[in-house]
C-alpha positions in Angstrom: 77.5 114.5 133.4 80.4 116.7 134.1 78.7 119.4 132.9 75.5 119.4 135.2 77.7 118.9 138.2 80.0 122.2 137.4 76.6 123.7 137.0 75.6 122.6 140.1 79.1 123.5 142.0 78.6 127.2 140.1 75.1 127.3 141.5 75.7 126.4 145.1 79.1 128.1 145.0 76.8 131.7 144.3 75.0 130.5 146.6 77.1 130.9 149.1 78.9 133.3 148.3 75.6 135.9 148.3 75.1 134.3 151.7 78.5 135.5 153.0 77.8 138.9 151.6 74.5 139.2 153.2 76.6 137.9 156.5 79.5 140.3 155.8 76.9 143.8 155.2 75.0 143.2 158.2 78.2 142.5 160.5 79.8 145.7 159.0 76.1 147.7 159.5 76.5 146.6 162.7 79.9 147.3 163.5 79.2 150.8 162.6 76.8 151.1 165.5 77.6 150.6 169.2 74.9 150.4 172.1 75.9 152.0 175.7 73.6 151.4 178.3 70.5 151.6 175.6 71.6 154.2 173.8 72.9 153.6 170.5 76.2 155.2 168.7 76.4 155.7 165.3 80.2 155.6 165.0 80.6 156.3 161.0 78.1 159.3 161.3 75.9 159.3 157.7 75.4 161.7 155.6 71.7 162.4 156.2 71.2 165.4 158.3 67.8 163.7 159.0 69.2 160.7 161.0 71.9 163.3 162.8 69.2 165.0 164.0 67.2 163.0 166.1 64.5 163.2 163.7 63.3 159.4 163.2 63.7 159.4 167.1 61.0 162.0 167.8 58.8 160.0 165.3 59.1 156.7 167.3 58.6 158.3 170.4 55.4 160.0 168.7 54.1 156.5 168.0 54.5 155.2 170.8 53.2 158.0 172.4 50.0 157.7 170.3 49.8 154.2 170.8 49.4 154.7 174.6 47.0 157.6 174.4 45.4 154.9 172.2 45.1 152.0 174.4 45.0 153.6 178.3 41.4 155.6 176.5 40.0 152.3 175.4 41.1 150.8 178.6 39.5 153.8 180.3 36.2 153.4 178.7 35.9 149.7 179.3 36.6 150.7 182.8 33.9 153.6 182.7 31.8 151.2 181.1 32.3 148.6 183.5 31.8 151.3 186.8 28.9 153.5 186.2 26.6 151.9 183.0 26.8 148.0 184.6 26.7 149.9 188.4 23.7 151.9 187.0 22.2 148.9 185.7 22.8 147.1 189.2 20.9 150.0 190.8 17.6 149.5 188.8 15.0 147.1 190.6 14.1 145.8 187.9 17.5 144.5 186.5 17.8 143.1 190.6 14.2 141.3 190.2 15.0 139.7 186.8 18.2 138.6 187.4 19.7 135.9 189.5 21.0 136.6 192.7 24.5 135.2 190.9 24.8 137.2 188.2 24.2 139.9 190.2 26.7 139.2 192.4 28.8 138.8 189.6 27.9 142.2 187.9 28.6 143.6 191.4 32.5 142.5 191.5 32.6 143.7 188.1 31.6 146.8 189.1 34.2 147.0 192.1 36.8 145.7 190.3 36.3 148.1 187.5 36.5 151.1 190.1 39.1 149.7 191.7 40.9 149.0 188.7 40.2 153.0 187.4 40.9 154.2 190.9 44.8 152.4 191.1 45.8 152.6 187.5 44.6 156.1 186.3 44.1 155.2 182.4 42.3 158.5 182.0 45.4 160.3 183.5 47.5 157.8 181.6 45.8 158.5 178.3 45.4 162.6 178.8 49.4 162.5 179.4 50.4 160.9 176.4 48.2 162.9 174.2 49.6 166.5 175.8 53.3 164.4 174.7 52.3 163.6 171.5 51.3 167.4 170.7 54.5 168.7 172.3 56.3 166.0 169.9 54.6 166.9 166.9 55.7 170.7 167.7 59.0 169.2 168.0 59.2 167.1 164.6 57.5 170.2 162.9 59.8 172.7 164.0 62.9 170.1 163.2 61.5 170.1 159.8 61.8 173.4 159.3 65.7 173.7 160.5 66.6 170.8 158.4 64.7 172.4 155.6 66.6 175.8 156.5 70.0 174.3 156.9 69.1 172.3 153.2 68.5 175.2 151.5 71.4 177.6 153.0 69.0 180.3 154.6 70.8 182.6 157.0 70.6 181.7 160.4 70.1 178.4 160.1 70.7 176.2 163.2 73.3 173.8 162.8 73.1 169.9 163.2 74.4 169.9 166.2 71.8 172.6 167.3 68.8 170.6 166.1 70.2 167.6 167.8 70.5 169.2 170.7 66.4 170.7 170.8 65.3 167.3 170.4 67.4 165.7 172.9 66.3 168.2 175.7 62.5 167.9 174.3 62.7 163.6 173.8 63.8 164.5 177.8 61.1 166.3 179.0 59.0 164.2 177.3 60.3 160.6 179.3 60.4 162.6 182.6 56.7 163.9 181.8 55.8 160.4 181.0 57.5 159.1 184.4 55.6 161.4 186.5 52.3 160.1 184.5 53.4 156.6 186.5 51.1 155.6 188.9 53.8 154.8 192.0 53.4 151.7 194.0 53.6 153.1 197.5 54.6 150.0 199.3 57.5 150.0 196.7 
C-alpha cells in the first residue's frame, strides 16, 4: 500500500512540477517582451538576424494584405453580380412577365442595395489597393532576403541589421498609410 501511494505522490509531484515549468518559461518569454501602445519590444534581443529585421513582420503584413485583396474581390463580384447580371435580368420582359410582382420587387432592392453597397464601400478600390501592397511587400521581403543572405555570408557591403530594420520599417509605413488612404471616409464623421 505504501508503495502505490509514493508512486502516486511521485507521479502527481512531476506533475506539477512540469506544470510550474511550463508556467515559469512562458512568464520569462514573456517578460522578455514588452508592448507600448501596440508595438511590441523585444528587450533580450535574439540572436536571429531574421527576427531583428522585421522580416516575420513584412510576412504578416503580406498575409493580411492578401487576405484583403482576397475577400474585398469576392465581395466585389457578388456586388457586380448582384448590380448588372440580376439588374440585367430585371430589364428583360420576359423575366418581368414570368415573375411575380414580389420577387421582382425584391430582385429590384437587391439590385439597389448592391449598387449602393459598391457605390459607398469601393471593394474594387479596396481589393486593387491591397494587391499594389502586397507586391510592394513582396519586393520588400525579397530584397530583405537578399541583405540577410549578404550580411550571413560576409559579402562586402552588406547592410547592417540595423539598416535592414530600418528599410522595412519605412516600407511596413508606407504600406499602413497607403492602406489608410484606401479607407473609404465617413463624411458626416
Amino acid at each position: 500500500m505504501k508503495a502505490i501511494s509514493i508512486e502516486i505522490i511521485a507521479a502527481v509531484a512531476s506533475f506539477l512540477l512540469t506544470l510550474l515549468a511550463l508556467f515559469l518559461s512562458v512568464a520569462v518569454k514573456r517578460a522578455t517582451r514588452l508592448k507600448i501602445g501596440g508595438v511590441e519590444l523585444n528587450l533580450h534581443p535574439a540572436a536571429d538576424p531574421t527576427e531583428d529585421s522585421r522580416l516575420s513582420e513584412a510576412k504578416r503584413e503580406l498575409e493580411r494584405q492578401e487576405s484583403i485583396a482576397r475577400w474585398n474581390g469576392r465581395a466585389d463580384g457578388s456586388l457586380v453580380f448582384g448590380q448588372y447580371i440580376i439588374g440585367g435580368v430585371l430589364a428583360s420582359s420576359f423575366v418581368q412577365q414570368s415573375l411575380s410582382p414580389q420577387v421582382i420587387g425584391v430582385l429590384g432592392v437587391l439590385v439597389l442595395l448592391s449598387s449602393l453597397i459598391r457605390q459607398r464601400y469601393r471593394a474594387d478600390l479596396q481589393a486593387q489597393g491591397a494587391r499594389h501592397r502586397t507586391v510592394s511587400l513582396r519586393t520588400l521581403i525579397r530584397e530583405v532576403e537578399d541583405d540577410l543572405f549578404a550580411l550571413k555570408n560576409g559579402h562586402d557591403g552588406a547592410p547592417s541589421i540595423y539598416l535592414i530594420r530600418q528599410k522595412v520599417s519605412t516600407t511596413l509605413s508606407k504600406i499602413e498609410e497607403a492602406e489608410l488612404a484606401d479607407t473609404p471616409h465617413d463624411a458626416s464623421a
